[in-house]
N, CA, C and O atoms as CSV, one atom per row, in Angstrom:
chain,resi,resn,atom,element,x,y,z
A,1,UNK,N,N,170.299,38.632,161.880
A,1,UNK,CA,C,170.600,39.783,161.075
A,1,UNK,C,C,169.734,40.973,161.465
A,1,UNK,O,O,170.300,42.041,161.232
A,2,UNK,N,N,168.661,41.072,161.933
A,2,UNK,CA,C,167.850,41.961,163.112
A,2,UNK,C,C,168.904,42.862,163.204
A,2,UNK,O,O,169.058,43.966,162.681
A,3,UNK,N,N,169.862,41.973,164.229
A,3,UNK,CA,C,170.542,43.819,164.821
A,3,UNK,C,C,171.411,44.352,164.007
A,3,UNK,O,O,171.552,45.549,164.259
A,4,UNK,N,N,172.021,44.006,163.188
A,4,UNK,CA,C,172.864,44.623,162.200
A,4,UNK,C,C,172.081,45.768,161.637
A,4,UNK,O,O,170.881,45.693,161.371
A,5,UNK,N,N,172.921,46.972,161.447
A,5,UNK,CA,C,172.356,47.976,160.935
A,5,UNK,C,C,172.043,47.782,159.349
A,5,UNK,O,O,172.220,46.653,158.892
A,6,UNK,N,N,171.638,48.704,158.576
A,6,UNK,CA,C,171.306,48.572,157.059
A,6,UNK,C,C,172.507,49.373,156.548
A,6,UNK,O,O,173.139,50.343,156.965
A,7,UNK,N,N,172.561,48.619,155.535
A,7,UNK,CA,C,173.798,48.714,154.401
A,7,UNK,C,C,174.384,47.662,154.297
A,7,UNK,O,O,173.754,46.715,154.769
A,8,UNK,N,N,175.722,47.333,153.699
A,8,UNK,CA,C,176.182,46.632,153.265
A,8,UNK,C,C,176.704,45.776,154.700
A,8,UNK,O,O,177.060,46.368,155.719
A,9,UNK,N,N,176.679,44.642,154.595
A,9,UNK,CA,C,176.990,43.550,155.460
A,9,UNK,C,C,177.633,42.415,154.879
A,9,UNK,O,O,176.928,41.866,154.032
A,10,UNK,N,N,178.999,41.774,155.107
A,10,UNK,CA,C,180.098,41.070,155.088
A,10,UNK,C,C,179.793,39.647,155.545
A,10,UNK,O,O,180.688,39.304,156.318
A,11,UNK,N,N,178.954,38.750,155.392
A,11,UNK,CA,C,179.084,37.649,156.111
A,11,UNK,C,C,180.169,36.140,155.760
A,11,UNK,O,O,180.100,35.473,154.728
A,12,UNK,N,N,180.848,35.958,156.595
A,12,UNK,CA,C,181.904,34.632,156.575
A,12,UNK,C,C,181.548,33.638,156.899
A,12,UNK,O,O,181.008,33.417,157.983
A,13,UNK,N,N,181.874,32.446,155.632
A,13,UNK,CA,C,181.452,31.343,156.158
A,13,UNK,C,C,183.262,30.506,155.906
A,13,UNK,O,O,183.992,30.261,154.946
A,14,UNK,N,N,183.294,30.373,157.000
A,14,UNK,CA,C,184.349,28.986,157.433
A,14,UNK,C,C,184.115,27.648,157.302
A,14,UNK,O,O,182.931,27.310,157.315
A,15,UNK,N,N,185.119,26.627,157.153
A,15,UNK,CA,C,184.957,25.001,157.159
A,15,UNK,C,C,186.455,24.512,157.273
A,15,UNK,O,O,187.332,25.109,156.648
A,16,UNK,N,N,186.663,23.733,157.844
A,16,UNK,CA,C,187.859,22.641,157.935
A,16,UNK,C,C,187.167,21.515,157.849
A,16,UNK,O,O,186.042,21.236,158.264
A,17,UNK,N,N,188.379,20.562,156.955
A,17,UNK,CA,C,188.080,19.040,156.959
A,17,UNK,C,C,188.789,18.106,157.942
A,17,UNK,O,O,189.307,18.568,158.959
A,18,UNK,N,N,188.820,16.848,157.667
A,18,UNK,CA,C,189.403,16.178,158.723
A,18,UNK,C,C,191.394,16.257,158.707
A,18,UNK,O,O,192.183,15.638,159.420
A,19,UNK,N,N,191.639,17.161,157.714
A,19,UNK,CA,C,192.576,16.546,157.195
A,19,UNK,C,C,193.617,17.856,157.902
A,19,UNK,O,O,194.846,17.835,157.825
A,20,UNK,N,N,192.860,18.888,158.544
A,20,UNK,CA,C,193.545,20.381,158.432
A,20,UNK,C,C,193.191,21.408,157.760
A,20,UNK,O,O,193.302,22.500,158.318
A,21,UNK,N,N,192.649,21.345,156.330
A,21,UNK,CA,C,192.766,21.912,155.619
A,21,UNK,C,C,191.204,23.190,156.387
A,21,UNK,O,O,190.135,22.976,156.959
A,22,UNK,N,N,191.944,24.413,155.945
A,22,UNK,CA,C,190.921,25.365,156.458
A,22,UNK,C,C,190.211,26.406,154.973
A,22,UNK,O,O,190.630,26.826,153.894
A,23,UNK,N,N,189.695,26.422,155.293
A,23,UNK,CA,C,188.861,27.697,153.874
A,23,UNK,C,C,187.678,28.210,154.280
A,23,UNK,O,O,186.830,27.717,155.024
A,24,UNK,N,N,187.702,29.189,153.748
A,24,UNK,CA,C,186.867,30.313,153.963
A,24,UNK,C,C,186.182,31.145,152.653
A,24,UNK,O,O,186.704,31.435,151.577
A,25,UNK,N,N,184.850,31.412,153.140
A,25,UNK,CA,C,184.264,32.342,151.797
A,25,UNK,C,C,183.740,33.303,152.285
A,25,UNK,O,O,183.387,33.246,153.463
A,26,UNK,N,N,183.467,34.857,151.265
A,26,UNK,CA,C,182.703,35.938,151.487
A,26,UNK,C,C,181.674,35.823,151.078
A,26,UNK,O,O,181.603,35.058,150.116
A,27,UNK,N,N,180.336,36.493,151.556
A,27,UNK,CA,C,179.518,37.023,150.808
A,27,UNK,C,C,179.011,38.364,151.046
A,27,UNK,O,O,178.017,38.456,151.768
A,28,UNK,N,N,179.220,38.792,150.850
A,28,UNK,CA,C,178.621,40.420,150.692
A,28,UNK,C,C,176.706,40.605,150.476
A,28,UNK,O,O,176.194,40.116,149.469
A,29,UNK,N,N,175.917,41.265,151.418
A,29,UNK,CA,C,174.969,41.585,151.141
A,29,UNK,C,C,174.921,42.658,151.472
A,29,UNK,O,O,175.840,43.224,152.064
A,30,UNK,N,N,173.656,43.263,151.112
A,30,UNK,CA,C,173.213,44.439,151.342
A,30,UNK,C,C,171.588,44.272,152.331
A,30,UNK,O,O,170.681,43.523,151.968
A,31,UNK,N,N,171.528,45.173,153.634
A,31,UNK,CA,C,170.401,45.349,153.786
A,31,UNK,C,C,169.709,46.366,153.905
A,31,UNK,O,O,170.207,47.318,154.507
A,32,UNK,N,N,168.294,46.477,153.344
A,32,UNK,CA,C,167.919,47.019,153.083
A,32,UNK,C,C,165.896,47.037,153.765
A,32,UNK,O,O,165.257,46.010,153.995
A,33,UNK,N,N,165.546,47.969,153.871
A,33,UNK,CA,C,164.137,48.341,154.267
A,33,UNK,C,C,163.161,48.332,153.045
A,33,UNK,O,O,163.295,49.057,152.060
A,34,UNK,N,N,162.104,47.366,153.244
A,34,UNK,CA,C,161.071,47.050,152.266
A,34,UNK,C,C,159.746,48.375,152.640
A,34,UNK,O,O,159.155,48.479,153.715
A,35,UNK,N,N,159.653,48.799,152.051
A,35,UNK,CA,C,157.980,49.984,152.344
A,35,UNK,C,C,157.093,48.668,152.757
A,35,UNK,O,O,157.038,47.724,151.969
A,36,UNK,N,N,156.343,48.622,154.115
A,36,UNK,CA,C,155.350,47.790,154.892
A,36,UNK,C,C,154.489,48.114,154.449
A,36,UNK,O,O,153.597,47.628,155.144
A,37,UNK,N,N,153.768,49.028,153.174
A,37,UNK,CA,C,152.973,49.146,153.077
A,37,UNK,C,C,152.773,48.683,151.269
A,37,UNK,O,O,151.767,48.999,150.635
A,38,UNK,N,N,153.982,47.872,150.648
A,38,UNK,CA,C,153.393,47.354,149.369
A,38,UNK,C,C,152.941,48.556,148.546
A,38,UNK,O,O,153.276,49.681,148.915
A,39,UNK,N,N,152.254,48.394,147.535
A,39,UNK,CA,C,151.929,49.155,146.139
A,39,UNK,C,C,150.665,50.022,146.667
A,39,UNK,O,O,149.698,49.741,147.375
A,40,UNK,N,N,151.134,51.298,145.956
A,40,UNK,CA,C,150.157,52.608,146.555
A,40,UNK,C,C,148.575,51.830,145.674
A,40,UNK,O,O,148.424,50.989,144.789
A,41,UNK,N,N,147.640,52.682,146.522
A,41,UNK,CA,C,146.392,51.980,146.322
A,41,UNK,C,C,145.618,52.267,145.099
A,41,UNK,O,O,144.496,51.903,144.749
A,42,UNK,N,N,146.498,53.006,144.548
A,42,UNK,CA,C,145.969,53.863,142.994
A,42,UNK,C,C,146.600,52.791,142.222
A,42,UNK,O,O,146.080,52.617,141.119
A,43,UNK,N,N,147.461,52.121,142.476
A,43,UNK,CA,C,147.853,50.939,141.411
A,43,UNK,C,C,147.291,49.682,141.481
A,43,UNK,O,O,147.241,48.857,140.569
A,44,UNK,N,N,146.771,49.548,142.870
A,44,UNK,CA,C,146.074,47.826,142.933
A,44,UNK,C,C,145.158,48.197,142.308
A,44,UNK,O,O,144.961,47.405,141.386
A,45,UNK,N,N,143.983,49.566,142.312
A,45,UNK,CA,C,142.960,49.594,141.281
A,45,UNK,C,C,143.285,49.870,140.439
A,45,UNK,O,O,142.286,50.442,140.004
A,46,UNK,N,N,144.228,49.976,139.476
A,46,UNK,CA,C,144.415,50.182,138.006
A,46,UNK,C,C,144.726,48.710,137.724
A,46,UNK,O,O,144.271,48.362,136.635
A,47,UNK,N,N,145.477,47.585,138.501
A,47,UNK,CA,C,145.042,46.489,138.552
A,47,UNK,C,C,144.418,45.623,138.667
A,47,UNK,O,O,144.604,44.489,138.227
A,48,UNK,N,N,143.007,46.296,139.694
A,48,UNK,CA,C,142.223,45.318,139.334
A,48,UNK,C,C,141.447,45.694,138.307
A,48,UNK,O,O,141.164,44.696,137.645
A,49,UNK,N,N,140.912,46.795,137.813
A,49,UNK,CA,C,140.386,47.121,136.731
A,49,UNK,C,C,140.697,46.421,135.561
A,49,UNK,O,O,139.902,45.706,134.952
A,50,UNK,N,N,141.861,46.632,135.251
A,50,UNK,CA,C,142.583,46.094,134.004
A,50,UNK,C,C,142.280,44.138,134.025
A,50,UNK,O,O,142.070,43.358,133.096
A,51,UNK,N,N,142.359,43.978,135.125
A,51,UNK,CA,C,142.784,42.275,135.101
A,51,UNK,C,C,141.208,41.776,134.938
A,51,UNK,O,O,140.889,40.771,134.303
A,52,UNK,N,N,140.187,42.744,135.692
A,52,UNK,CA,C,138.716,42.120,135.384
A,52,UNK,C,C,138.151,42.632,133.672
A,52,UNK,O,O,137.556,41.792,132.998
A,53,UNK,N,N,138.437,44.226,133.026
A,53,UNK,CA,C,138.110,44.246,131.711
A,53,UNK,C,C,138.804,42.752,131.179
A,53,UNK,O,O,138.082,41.771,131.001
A,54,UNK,N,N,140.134,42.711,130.974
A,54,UNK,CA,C,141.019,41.525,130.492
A,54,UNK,C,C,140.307,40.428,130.657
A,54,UNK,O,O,140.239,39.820,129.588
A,55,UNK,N,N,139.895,40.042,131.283
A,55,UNK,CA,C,139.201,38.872,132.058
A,55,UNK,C,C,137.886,38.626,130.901
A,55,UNK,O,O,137.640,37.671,130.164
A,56,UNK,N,N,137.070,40.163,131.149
A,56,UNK,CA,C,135.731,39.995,130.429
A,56,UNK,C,C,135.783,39.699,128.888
A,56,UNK,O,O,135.008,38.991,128.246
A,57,UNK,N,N,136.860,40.395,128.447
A,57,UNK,CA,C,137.475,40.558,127.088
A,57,UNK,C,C,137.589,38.894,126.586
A,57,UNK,O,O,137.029,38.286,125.673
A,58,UNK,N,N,138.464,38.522,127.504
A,58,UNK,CA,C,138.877,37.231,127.100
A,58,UNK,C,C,137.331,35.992,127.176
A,58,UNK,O,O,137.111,35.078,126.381
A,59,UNK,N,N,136.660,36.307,128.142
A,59,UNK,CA,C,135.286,35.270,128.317
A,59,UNK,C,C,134.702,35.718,126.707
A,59,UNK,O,O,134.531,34.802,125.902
A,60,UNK,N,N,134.472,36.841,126.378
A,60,UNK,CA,C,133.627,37.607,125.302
A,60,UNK,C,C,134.596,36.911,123.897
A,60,UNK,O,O,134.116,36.392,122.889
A,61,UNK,N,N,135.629,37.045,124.128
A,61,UNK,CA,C,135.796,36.354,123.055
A,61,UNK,C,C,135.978,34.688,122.545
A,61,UNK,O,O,136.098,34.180,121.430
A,62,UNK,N,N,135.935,34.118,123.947
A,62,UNK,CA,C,136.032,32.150,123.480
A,62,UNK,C,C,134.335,32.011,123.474
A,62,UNK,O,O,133.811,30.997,123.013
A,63,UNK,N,N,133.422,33.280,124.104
A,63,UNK,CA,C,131.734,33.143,123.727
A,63,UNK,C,C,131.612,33.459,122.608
A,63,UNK,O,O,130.957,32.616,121.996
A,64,UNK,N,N,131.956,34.367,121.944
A,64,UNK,CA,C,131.785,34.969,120.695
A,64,UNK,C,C,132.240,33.470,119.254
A,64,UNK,O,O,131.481,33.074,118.370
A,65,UNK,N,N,133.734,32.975,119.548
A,65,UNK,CA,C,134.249,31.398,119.205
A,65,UNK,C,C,133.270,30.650,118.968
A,65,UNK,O,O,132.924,30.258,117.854
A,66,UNK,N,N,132.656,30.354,120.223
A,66,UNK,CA,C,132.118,28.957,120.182
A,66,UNK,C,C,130.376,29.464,119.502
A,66,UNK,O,O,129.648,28.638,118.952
A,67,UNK,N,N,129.973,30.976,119.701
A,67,UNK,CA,C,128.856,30.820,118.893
A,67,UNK,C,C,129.002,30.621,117.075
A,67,UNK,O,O,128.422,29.821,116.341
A,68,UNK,N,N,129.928,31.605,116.775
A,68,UNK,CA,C,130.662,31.659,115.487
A,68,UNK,C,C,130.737,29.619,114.925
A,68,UNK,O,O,130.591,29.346,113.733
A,69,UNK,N,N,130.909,28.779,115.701
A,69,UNK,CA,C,131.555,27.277,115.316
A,69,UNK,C,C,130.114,26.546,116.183
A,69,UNK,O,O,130.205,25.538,116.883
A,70,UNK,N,N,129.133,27.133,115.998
A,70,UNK,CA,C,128.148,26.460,116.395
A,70,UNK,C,C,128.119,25.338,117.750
A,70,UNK,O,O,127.352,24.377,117.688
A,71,UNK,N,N,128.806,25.494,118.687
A,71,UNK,CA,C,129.329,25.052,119.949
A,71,UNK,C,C,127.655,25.429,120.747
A,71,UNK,O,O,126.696,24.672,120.896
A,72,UNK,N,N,127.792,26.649,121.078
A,72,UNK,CA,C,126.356,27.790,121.681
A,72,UNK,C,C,125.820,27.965,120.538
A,72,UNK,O,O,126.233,28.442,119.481
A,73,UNK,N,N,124.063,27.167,121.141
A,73,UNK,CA,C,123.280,27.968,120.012
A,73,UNK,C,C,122.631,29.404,120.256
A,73,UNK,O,O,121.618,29.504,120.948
A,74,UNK,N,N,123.158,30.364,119.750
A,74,UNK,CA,C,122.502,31.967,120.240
A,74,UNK,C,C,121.171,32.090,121.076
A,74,UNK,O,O,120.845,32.565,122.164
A,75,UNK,N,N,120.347,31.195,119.660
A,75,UNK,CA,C,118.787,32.024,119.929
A,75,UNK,C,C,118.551,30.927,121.180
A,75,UNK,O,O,117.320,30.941,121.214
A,76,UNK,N,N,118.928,30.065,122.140
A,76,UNK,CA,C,118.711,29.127,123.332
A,76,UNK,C,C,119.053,29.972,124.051
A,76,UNK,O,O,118.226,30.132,124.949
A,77,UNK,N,N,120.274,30.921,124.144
A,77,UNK,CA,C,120.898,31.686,125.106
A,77,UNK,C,C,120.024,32.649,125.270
A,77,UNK,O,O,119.683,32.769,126.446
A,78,UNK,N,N,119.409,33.566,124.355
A,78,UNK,CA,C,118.613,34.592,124.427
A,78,UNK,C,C,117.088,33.816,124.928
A,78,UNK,O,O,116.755,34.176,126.057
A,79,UNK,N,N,116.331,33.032,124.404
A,79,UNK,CA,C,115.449,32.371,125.393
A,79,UNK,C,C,115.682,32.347,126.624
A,79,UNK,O,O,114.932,32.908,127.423
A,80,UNK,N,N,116.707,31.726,126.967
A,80,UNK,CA,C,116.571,31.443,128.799
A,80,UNK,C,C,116.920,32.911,129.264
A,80,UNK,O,O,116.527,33.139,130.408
A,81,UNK,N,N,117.526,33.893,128.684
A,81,UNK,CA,C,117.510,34.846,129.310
A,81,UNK,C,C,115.835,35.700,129.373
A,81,UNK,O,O,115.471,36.304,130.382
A,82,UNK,N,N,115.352,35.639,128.660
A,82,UNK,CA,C,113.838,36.331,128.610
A,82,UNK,C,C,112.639,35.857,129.409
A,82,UNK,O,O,111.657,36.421,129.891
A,83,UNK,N,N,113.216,34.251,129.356
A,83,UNK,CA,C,112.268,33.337,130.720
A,83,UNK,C,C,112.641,34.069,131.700
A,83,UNK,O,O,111.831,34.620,132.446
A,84,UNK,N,N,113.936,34.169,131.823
A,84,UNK,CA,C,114.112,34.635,133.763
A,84,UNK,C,C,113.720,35.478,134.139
A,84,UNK,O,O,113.909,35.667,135.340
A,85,UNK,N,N,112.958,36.477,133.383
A,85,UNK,CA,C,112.212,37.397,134.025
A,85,UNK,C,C,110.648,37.422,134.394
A,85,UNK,O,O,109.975,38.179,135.094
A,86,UNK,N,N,110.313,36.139,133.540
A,86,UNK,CA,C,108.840,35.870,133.886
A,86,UNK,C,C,108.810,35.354,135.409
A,86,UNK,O,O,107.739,35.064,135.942
């Protein structure tokens, strides 16, 4: 399909059985040119932005959960963070 030009394209598919019997089908496509260059670059960063806040949002809130239901004990979390700087 390479050399066929773009637009609409007609392809036939044929079959006979053993018996004679002949039939035939259409299908109609269209071809068409994809942009090689995918989604302008102002949208992958509004995507990745969005998908890492989303991301943080979502960690912040099953942390926020599990301190709320006593899962994480707070004041352990805030310790080891104050060690790591000694």
């Amino acid at each position: 399909m390479d050399s066929m030009s773009y637009g609409a394209i007609t392809i036939t598919f044929y079959v006979s059985d053993i018996i004679g019997n002949i039939g035939s089908a259409e299908v109609n496509v269209i071809k068409g040119l994809i942009s090689p260059g995918g989604l302008e670059p102002g949208v992958i960063i509004v995507i990745i932005v969005v998908t890492v806040i989303g991301g943080l949002a979502i960690i912040g809130a099953i942390w926020g959960i599990l301190v709320k239901k006593g899962k994480i004990l707070l004041y352990i979390f805030k310790s080891l963070i104050s060690h790591q700087g000694c």
